[in-house]
C-alpha positions, -999 to +999 in steps of 0.1 A: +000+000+000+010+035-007+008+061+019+018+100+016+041+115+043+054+148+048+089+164+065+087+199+085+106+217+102+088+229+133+093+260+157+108+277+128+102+295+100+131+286+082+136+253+065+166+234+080+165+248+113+138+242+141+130+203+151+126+178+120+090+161+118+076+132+097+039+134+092+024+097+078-013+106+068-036+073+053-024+057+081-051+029+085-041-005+089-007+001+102+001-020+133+017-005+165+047-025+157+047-008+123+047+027+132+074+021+158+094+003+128+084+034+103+094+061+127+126+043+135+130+045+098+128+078+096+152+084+124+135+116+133+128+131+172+091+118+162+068+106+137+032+116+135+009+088+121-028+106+109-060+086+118-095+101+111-112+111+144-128+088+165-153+117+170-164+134+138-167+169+148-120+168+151-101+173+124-079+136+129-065+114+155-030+113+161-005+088+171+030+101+179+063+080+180+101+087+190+123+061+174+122+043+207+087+043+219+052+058+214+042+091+232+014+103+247+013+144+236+038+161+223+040+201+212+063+204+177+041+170+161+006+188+176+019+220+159+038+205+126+006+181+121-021+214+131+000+237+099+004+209+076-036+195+080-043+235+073-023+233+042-038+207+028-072+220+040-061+251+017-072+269+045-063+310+057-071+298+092-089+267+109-098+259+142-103+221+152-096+196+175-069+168+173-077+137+195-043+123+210-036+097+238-036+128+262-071+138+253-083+162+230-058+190+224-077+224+206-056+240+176-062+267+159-035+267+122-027+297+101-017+294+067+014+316+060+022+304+021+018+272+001+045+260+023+045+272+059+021+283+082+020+289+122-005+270+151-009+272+187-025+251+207-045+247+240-029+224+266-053+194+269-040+191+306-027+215+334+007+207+345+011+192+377+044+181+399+044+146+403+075+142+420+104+146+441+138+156+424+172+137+432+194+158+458+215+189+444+249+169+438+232+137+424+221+162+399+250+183+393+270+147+389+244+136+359+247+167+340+287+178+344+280+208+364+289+222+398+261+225+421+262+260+426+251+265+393+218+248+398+188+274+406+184+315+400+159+339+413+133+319+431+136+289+406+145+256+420+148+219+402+112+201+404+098+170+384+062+184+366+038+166+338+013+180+313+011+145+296+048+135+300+071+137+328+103+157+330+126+171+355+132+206+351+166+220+360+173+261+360+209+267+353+222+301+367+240+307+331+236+302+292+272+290+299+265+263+323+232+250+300+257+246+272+280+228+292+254+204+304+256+167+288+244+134+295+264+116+320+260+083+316+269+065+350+239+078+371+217+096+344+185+072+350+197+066+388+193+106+392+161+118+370+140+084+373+114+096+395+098+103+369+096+072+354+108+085+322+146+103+327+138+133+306+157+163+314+152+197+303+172+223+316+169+262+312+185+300+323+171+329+318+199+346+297+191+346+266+211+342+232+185+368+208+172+395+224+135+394+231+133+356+242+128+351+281+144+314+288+172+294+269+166+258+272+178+220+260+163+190+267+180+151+269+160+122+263+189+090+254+163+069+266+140+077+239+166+074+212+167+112+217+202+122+231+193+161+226+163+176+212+160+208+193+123+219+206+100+203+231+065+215+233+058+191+261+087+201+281+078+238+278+040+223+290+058+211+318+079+238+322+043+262+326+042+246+364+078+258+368+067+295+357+034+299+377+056+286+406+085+305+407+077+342+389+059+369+404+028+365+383-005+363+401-029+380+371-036+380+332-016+364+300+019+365+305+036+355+270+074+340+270+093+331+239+116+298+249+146+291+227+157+260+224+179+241+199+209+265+198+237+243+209+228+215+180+224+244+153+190+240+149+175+273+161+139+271+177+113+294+194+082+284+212+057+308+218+043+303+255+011+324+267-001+316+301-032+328+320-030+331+353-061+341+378-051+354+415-025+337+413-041+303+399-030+287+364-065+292+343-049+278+307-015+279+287-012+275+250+018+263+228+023+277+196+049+283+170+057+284+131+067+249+104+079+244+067+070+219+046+103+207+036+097+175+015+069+152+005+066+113-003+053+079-004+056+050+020+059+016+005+043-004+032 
């Protein structure tokens, strides 16, 4: 059977740079153990396969793979799939639903050209913490840094989840986050709590003027040793924020950068509404190319 697939480049506007996405659509009949097999083919961060909704009134269902496992939500495939669906709506603007494991997650797409096009969308679910992080040193150790550069301002390291679990680490310097790595003999030990060892870690010094946080985020157990832009890290990352800024009232918008260090530049657009005090909603948005097209064999 022949099915059509798409490459973007996502939290971008430029093609090359951003997070790399493969989009499968006509994706019926494909077994779990296919998809995983498909996206490890493709070799990507993820691999989007397009079902039609289980509920009409949605635009499709989505199933979203890393190389090394299936995902619940994640941000660059909900916005790379939300721009390309648009596209080959040939719509200006839509506004529909995309059902994933999560739950439904509301996107609204806007067609730049033939070729790119911008979407944010709603988190389906509020970030929470959900656990305890690993003492200061234990951390320090895993990542290659000193443990006086962990923490600025009010921010402190905590474990959070707004579908998928990651420790979230503030680094006191742009310096310090590019000298962070993946140590190897007590990664898992330090950042399992989770039950999934993801790690993002983020300053607030900046590399382009106008951005708030510089961020990366290491995944090796999902066949992701660095990624260039994580939506649901930066979901996560919204219980950090109500947390530890002085925010109490009204949309507060950030612009994350992420990506920098691997030479794939990317910016996610965070807007969070916040009511005395009290996280209301937060929405995820960003820009994607279209940057080949294709047919699967299988």
């Amino acid at each position: 059977m022949s099915r059509r697939f798409y490459a973007l480049d996502v939290f971008t506007q430029t093609a090359l740079a951003g997070n790399p996405l493969a989009v499968v659509l006509d994706s019926d009949g494909l077994s779990d153990h296919a998809m995983q097999a498909i996206a490890g083919e493709f070799n990507l961060f993820e691999t989007v396969f397009v079902f039609p909704p289980k509920d009409p009134a949605n635009r499709a269902a989505l199933r979203i793979f890393t190389p090394a496992s299936e995902l619940p939500f994640a941000g660059h495939p909900t916005v790379g799939t939300a721009v390309l669906l648009a596209l080959l709506d040939h719509q200006a603007s839509a506004s529909f639903g995309l059902e994933e494991k999560v739950g439904l997650v509301p996107c609204t797409a806007t067609r730049i050209n033939d070729d790119k096009g911008e979407a944010v969308f709603t988190l389906p679910r509020l970030p929470e913490r959900i656990a305890d992080t690993a003492p200061l040193p234990m951390i320090a150790e895993a990542l290659g840094i000193s443990v006086d550069e962990i923490g600025f301002d009010r921010h402190q390291p905590m474990i959070a989840s707004a579908g998928v679990g990651f420790n979230l680490i503030p680094l006191r310097s742009k310096d310090a986050v590019t000298r962070a790595s993946v140590q190897a003999t007590n990664w898992s030990e330090t950042f399992n709590a989770a039950g999934r060892p993801n790690v993002f870690v983020y300053t607030r010094e900046t590399v382009e003027a106008g951005h708030q946080f510089h961020a990366r985020m290491f995944a090796p157990h999902l066949g992701i040793g660095e990624d260039p832009a994580t939506g649901s890290a930066v979901a996560a990352f919204v219980r950090a924020f109500v947390d530890f800024e002085a925010f109490s009232h009204g949309t507060h918008r950030i612009i994350i950068e992420q990506g920098y260090a691997m030479g794939r530049p990317s910016q996610i657009t965070l807007d969070v509404d916040l009511a005395d005090g009290e996280l209301q909603a937060a929405r995820i948005g960003g820009s994607a190319v279209i940057i080949s097209e294709g047919r699967l064999r299988v």
